[in-house]
Residue frames relative to the residue before (quaternion, step in Angstrom):
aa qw qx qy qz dx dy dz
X 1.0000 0.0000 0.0000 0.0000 0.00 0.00 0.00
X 0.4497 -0.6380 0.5330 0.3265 3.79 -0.69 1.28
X 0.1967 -0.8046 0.5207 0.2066 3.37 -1.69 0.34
X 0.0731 -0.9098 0.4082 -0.0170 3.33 0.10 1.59
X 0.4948 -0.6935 0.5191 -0.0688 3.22 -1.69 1.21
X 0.1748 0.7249 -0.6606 -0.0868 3.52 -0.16 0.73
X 0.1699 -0.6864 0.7032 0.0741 3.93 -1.31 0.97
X 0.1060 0.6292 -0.7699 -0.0114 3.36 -1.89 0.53
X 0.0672 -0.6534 0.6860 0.3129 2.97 -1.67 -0.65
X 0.4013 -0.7660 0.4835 -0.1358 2.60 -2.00 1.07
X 0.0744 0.8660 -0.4608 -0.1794 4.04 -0.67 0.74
X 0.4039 0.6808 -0.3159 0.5230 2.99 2.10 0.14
X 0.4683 -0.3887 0.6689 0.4268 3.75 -1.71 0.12
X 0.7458 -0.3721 0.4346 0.3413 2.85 -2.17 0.63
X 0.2159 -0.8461 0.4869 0.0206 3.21 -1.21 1.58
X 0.7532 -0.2764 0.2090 0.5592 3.81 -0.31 0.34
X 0.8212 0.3144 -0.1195 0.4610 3.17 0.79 -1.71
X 0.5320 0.4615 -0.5550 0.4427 3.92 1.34 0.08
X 0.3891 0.8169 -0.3062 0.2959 3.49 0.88 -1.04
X 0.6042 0.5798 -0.1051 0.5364 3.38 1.03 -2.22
X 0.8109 0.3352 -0.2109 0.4308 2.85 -0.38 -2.17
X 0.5070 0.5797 -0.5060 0.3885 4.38 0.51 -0.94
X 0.5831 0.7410 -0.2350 0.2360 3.52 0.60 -1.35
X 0.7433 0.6111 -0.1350 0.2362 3.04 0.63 -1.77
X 0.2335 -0.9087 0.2380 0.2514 3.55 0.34 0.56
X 0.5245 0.4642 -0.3624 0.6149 3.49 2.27 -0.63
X 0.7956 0.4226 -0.3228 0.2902 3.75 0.66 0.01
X 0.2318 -0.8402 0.3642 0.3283 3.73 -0.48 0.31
X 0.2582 -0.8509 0.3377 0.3085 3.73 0.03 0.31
X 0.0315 0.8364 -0.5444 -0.0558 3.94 -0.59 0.44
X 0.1847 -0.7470 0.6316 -0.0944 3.42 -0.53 1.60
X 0.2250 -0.6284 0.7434 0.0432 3.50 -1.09 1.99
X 0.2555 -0.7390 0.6111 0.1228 3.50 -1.43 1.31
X 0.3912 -0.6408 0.6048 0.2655 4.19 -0.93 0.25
X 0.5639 -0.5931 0.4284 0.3831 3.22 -1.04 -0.03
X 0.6029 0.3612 -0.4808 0.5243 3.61 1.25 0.68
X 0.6072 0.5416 -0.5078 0.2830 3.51 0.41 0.47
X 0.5053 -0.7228 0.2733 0.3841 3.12 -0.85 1.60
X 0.5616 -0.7329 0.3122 0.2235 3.44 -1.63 0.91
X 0.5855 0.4353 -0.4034 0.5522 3.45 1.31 0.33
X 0.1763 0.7727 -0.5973 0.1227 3.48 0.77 1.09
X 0.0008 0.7992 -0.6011 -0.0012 3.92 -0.90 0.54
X 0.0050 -0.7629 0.6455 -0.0354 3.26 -1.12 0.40
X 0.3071 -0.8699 0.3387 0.1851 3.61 -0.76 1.39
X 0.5216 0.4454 -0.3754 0.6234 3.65 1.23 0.50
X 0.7783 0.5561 -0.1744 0.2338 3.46 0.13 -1.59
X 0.5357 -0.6371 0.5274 0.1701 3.22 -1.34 0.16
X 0.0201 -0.8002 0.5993 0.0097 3.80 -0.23 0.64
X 0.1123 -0.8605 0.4858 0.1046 2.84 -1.46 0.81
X 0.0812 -0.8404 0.4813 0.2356 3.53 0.98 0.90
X 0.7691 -0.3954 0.3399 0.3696 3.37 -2.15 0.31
X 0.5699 0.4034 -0.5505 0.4576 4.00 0.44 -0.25
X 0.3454 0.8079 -0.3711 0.3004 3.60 0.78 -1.32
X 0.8396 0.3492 0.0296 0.4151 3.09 -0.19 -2.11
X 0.7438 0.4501 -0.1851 0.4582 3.67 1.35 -1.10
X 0.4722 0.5618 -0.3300 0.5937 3.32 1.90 -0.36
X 0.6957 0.4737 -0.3402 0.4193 3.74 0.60 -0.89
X 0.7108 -0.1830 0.1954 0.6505 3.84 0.42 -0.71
X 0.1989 -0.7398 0.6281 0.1362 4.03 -0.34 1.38
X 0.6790 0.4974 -0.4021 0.3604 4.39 0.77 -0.56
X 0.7567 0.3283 -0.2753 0.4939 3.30 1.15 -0.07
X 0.4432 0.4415 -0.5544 0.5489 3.56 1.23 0.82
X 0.7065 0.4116 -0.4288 0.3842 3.67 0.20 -0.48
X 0.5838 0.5501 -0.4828 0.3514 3.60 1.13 -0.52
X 0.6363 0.5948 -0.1597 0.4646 3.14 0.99 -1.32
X 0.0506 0.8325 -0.5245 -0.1709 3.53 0.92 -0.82
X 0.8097 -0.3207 0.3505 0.3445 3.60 -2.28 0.09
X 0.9268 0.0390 -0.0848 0.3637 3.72 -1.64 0.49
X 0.5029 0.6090 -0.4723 0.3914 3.25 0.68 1.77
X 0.4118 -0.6046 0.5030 0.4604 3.80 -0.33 0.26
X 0.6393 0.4038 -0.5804 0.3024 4.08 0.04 0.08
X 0.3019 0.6900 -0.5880 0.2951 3.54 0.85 0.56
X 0.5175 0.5746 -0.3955 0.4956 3.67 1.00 -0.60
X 0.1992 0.6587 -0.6122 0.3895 4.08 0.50 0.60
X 0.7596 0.4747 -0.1808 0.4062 2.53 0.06 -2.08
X 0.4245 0.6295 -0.3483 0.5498 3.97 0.78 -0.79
X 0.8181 0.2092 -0.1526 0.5135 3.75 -0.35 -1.11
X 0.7524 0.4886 -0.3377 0.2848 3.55 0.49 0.00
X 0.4742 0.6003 -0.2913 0.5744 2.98 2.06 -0.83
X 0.6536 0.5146 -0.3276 0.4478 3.88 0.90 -1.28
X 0.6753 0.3333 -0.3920 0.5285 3.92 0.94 -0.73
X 0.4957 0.5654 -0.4919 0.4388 4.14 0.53 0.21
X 0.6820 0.5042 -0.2557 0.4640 3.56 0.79 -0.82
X 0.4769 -0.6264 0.4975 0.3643 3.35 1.07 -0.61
X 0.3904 0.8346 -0.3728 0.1098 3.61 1.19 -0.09
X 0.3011 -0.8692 0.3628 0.1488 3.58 -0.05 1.11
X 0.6229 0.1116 -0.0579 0.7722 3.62 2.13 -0.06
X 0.3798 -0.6598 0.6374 -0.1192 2.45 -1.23 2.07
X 0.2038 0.6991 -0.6803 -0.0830 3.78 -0.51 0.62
X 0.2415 -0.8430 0.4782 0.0488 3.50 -1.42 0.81
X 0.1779 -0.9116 0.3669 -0.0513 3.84 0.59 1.65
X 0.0507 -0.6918 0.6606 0.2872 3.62 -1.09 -0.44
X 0.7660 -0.5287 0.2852 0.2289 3.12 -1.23 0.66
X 0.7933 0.2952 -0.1567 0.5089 3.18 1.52 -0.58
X 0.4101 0.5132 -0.5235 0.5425 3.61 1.52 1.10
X 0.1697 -0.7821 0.5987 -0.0324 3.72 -0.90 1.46
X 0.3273 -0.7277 0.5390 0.2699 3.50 -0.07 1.97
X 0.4035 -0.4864 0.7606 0.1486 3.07 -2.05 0.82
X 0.6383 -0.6923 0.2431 0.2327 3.08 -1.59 0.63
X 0.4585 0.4385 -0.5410 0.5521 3.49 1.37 0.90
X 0.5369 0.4511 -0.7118 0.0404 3.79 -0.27 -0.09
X 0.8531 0.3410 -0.2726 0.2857 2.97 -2.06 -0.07
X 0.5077 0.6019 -0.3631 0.4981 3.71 1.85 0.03
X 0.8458 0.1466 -0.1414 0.4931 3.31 0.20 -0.10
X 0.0521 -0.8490 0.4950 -0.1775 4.01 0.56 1.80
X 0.2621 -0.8811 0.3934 -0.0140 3.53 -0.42 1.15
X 0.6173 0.5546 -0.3409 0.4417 3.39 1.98 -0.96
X 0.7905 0.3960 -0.3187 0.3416 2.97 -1.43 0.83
X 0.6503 0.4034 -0.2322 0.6004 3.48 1.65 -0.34
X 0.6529 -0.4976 0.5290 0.2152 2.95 -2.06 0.89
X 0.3140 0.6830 -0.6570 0.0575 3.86 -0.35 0.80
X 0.4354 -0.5701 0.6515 0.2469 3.31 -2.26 -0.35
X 0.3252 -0.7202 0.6122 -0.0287 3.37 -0.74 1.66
X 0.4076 -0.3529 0.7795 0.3190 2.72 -2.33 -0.35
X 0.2969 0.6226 -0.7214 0.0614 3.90 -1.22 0.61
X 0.4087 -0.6981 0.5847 -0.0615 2.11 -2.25 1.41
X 0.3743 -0.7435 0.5517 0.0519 3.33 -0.57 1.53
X 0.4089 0.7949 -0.4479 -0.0175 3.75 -0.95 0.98
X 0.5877 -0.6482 0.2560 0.4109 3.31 -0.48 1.11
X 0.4997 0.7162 -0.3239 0.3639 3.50 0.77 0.27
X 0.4155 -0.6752 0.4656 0.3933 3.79 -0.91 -0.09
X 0.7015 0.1475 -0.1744 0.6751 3.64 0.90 -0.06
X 0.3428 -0.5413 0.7670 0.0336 2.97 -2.29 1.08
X 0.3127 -0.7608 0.5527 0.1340 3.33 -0.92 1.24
X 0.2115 -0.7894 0.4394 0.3728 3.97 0.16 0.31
X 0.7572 0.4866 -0.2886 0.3265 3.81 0.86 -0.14
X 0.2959 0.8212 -0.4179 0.2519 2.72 1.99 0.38
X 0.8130 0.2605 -0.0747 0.5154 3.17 0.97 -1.45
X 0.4500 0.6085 -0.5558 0.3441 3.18 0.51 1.24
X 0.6339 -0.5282 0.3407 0.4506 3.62 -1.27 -0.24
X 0.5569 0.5282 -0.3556 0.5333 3.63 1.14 0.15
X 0.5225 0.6737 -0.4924 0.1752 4.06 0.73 -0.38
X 0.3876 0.5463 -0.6335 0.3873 3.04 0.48 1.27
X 0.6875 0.3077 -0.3911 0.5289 3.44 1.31 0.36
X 0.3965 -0.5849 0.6227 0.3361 3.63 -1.62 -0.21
X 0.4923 -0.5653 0.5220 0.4069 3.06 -1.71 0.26
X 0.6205 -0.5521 0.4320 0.3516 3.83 -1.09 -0.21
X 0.7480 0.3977 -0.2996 0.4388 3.41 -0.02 1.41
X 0.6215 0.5894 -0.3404 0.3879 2.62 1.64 -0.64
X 0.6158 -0.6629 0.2920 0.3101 3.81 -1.33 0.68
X 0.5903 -0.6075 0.4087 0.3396 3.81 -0.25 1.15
X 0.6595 0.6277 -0.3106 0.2730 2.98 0.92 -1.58
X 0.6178 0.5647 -0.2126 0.5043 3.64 1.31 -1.43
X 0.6445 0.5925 -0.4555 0.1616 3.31 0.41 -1.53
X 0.6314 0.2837 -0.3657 0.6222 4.37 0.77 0.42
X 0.5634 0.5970 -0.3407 0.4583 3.62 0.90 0.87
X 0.6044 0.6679 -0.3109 0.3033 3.23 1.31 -1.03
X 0.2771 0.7792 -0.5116 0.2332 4.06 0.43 1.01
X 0.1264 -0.7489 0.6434 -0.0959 3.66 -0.42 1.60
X 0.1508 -0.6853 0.7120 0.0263 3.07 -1.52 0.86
X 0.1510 -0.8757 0.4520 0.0784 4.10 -0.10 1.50
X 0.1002 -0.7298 0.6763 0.0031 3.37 -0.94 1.03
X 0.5811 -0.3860 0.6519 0.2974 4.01 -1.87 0.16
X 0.4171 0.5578 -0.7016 0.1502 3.32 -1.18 1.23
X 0.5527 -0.5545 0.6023 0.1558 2.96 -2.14 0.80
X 0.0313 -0.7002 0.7116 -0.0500 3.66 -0.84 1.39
X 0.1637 -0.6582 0.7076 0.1983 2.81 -2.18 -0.54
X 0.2999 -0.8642 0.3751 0.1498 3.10 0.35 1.40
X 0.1782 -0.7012 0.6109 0.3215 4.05 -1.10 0.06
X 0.7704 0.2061 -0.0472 0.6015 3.52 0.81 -0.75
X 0.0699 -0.7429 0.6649 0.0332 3.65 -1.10 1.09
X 0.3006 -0.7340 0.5977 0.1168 3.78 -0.61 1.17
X 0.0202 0.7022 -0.6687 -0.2435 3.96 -0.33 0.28
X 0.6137 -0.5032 0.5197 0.3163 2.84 -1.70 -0.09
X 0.3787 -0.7125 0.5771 0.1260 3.24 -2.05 0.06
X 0.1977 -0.8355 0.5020 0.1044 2.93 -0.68 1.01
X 0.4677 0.4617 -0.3917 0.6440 4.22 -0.69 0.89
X 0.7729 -0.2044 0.2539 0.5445 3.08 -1.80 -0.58
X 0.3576 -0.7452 0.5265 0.1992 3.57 -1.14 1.26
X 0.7813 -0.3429 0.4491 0.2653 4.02 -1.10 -1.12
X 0.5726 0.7148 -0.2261 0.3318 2.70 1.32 0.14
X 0.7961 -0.4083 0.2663 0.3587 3.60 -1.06 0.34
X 0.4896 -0.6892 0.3674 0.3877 3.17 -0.93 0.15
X 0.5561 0.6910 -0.1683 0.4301 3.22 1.83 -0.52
X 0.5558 0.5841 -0.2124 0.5521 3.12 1.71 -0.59
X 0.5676 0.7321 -0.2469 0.2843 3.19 1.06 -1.79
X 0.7086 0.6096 -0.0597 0.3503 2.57 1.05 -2.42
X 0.8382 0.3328 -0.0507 0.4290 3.18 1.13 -1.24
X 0.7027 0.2235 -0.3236 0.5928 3.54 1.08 0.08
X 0.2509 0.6475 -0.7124 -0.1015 4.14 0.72 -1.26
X 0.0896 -0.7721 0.6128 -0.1428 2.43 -0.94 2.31
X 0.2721 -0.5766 0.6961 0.3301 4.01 -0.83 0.53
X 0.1188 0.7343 -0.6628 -0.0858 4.00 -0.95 0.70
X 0.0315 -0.6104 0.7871 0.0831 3.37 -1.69 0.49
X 0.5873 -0.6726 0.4417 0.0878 3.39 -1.26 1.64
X 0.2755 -0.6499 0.6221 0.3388 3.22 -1.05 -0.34
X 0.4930 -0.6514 0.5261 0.2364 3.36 -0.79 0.89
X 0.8059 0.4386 -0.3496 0.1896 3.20 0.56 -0.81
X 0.4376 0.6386 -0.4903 0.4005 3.56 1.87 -0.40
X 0.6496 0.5610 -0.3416 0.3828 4.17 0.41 -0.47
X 0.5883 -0.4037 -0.6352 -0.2957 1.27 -1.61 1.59
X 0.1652 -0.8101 0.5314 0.1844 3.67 -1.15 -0.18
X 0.0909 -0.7573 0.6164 0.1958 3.29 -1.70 -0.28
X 0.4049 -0.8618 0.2883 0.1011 2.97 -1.23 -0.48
X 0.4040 -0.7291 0.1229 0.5386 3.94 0.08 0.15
X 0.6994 0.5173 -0.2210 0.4409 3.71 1.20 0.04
X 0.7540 -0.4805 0.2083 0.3966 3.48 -1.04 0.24
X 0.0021 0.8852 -0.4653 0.0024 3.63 -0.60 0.76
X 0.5064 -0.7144 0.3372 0.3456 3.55 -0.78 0.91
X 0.3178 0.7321 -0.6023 -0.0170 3.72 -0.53 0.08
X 0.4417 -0.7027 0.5254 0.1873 3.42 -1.71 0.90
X 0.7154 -0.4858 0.4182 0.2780 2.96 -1.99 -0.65
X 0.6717 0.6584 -0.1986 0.2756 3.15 1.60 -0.40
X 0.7824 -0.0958 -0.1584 0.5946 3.12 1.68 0.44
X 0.1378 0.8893 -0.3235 0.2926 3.42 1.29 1.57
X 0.0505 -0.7804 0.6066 0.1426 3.86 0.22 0.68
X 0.0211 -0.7914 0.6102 -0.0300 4.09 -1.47 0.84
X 0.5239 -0.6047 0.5351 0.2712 2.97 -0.90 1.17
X 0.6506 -0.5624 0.4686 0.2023 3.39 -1.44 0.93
X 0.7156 0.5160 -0.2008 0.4258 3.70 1.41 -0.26
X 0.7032 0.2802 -0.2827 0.5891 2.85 1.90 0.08
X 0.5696 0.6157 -0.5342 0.1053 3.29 0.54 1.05
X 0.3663 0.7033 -0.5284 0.3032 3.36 1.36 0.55
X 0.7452 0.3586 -0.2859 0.4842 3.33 0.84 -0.49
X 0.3742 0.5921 -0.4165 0.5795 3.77 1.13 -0.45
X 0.2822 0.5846 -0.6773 0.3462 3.77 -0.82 1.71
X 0.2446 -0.6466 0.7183 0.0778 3.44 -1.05 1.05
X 0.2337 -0.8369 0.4916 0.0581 3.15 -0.45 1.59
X 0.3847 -0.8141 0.4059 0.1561 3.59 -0.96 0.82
X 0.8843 0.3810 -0.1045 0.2490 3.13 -0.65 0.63
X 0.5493 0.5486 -0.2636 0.5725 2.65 2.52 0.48
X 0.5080 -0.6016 0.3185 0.5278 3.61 1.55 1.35
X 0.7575 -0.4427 0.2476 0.4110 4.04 -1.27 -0.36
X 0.2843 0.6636 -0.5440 0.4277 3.10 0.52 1.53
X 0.4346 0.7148 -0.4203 0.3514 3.78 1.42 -0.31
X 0.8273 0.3431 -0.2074 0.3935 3.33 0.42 -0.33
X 0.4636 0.6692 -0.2533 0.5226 2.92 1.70 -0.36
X 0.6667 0.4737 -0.1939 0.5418 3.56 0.36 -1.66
X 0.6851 0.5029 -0.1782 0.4959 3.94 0.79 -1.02
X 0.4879 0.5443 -0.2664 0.6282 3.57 1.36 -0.25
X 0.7789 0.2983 -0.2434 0.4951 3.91 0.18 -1.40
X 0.6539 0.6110 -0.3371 0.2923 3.38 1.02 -1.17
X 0.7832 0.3581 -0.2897 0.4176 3.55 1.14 -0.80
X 0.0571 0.8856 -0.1359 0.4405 3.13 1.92 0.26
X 0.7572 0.0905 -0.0209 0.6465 3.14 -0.38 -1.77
X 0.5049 0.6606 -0.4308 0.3509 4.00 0.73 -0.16
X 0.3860 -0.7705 0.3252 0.3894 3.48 1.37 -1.06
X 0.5021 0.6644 -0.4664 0.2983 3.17 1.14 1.04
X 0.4566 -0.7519 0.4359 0.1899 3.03 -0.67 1.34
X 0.2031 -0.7348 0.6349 0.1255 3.70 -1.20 1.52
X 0.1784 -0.7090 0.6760 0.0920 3.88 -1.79 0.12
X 0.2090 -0.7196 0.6541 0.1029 3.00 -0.91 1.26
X 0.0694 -0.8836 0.4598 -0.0550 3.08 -1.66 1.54
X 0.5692 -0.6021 0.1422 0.5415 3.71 0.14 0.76
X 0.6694 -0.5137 0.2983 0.4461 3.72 -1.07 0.21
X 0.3056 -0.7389 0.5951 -0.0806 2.76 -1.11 1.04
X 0.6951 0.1827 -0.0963 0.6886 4.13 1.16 -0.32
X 0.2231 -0.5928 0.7357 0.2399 3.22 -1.97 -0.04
X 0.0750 -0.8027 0.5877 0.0685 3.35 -0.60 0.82
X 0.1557 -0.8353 0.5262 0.0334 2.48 -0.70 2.02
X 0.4102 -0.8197 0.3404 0.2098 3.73 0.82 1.69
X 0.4004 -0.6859 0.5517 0.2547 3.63 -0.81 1.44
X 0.6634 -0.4711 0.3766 0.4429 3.53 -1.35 0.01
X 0.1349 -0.6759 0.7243 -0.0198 3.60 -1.45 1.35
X 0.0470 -0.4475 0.8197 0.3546 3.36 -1.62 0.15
X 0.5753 -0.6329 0.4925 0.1613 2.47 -1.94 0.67
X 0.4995 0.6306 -0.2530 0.5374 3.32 1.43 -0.67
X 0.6537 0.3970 -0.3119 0.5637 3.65 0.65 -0.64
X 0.8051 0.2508 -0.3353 0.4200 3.76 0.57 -0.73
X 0.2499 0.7576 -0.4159 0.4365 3.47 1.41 0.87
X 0.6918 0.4630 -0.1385 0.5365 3.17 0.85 -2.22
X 0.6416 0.5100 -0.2504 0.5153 4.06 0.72 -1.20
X 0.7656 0.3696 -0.3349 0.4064 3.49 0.67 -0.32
X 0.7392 0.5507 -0.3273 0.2078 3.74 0.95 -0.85
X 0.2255 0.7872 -0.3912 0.4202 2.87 1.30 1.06
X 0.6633 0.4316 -0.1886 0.5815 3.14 1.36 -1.29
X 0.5984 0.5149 -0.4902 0.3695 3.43 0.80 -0.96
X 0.6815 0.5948 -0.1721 0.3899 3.58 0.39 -1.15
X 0.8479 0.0498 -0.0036 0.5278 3.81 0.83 -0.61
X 0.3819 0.6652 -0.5798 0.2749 3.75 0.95 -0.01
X 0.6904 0.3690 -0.2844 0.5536 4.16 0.65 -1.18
X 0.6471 0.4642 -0.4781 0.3704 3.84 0.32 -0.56
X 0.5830 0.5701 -0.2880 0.5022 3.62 1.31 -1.48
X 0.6718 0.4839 -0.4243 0.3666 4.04 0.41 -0.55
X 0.6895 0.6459 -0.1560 0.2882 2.97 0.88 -1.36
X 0.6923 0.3081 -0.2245 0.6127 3.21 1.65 -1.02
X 0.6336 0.5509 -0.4094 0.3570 3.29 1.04 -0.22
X 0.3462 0.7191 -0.2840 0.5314 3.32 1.73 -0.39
X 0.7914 0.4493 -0.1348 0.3919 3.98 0.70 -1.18
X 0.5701 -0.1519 0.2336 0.7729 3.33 1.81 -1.41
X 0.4023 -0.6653 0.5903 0.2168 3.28 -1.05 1.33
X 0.4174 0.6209 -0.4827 0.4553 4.23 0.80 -0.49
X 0.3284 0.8549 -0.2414 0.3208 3.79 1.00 -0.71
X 0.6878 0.6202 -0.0603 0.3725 2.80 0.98 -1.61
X 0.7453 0.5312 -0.1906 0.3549 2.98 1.41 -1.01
X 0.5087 0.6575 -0.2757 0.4826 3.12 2.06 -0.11
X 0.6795 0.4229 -0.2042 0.5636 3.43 1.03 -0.01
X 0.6950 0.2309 -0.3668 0.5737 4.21 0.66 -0.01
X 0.6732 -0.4784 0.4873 0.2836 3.36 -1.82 0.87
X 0.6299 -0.5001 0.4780 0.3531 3.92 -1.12 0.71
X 0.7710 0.3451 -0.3595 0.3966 3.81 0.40 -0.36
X 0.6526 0.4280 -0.4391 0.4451 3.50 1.43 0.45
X 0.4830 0.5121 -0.5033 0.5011 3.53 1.46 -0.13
X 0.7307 0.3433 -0.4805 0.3426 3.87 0.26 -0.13
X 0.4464 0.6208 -0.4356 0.4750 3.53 1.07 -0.01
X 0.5733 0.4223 -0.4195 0.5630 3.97 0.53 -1.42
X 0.6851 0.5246 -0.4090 0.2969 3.60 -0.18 -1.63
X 0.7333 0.5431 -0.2805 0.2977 3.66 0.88 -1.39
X 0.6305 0.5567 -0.2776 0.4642 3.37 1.68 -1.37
X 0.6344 0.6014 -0.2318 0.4267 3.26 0.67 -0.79
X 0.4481 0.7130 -0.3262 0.4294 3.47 1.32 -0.60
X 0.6927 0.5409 -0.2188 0.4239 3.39 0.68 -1.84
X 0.8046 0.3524 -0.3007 0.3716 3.70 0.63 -0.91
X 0.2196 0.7719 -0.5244 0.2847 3.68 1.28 0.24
């Protein structure tokens, strides 16, 4: 029997959707707290990890990482590779599983897809849905009148299987701005992949236990951390699957303007970052700030 892991972080009490995910009985749940989550946080299956926790476990990579960000969840994917955990699922607090998640897991098996072939450096996964009047978050503006796919039948083996979201989708803040859309997929585009780089997040992501040395939500490059951590394992050669929704995300409060500022990072380097990342995945390091290469350096430490 696989041992499976669902991680998040949290600054809220137990929401609707930790509640859910606590529940689950084939799954175990481990919530990394910040130093605004309230301190009488509990959970009646799960595993908490409060901020001494996390500073008791390895204090040079909490300071790298530092206080009131969501890459505190590291600590989340390390605690899950201590356990021995053979599936990694990765959540936010405010995506409530529907009653297939986690019923129907794809990493690690032999399946036949829908992939999409494009002459491009990135594949947009919402292109070819019924919503592709939007993008996913991460993907390069630059493309977004670029985004032709030509679909063929192939056999993968996925490491990482992104599902989808149903409600307020992944998307940009620019998008946001311009459609805030309420979406409900079609089931029937799922699943697929593809032959080029593709954005997927943390917010409802299942990983194979072999990619989480490299699997690091980098800090400190505004909401591109999961993103960059997406291409990075990527240009490594782990194969991702997109899979039908699987939550409603019922989307905590954003300004948008703030996830504007957090994002123009990406605007600026998401295509420059493929390209080199496209050449030598090390690459990467040309694009995050020295105090998140000593974080990567630190996570990475643990799997020596």
């Amino acid at each position: 029997m696989e041992n499976k892991y669902i991680i998040t972080t949290t600054i809220n009490s137990p929401t609707e959707a930790i509640q859910k995910f606590d529940s689950m009985s084939d799954w175990k749940l481990i919530v990394v707290g910040d130093k605004k989550t309230p301190s009488n946080y509990n959970l009646i299956n799960g595993i908490y990890l409060s901020p001494e926790d996390q500073e008791n476990y390895d204090k040079e990579l909490s300071d790298a990482i530092g206080w009131n960000c969501i890459q505190r969840r590291n600590f989340g994917l390390l605690k899950a590779y201590q356990l021995n955990a053979d599936i990694i699922a990765t959540i936010d607090d405010d995506n409530i599983p529907l009653d297939n998640w986690g019923k129907n897991l794809l990493v690690s098996k032999e399946i036949d897809l829908d992939y999409y072939q494009t002459d491009e450096i990135a594949f947009d996964p919402i292109s070819i849905t019924n919503h592709n009047n939007l993008w996913h978050r991460g993907f390069p503006l630059q493309l977004l009148s670029k985004r032709e796919t030509k679909k063929i039948k192939k056999n993968i083996c996925p490491d990482i299987q992104a599902d989808f979201w149903n409600g307020d989708p992944d998307i940009d803040a620019v998008c946001r701005m311009e459609h805030a859309p309420e979406c409900k997929f079609d089931n029937n585009c799922f699943p697929f992949s593809s032959n080029k780089f593709s954005p997927f997040n943390s917010q409802n992501t299942f990983l194979s236990k072999k990619v989480l040395k490299d699997y690091f939500l980098f800090p400190h490059i505004g909401r591109m951390d999961d993103i960059w951590a997406s291409y990075y394992v990527e240009s490594l050669g782990f194969k991702v699957v997109y899979s039908e929704p699987s939550v409603y995300q019922d989307r905590n409060e954003h300004d948008l303007t703030i996830d504007f500022k957090k994002e123009v990072i990406g605007y600026e380097n998401n295509l420059k970052l493929l390209n080199q990342l496209s050449l030598n995945p090390n690459n990467i390091l040309n694009f995050i700030p020295e105090r998140s290469k000593d974080a990567f350096r630190l996570y990475q430490k643990h799997f020596l």
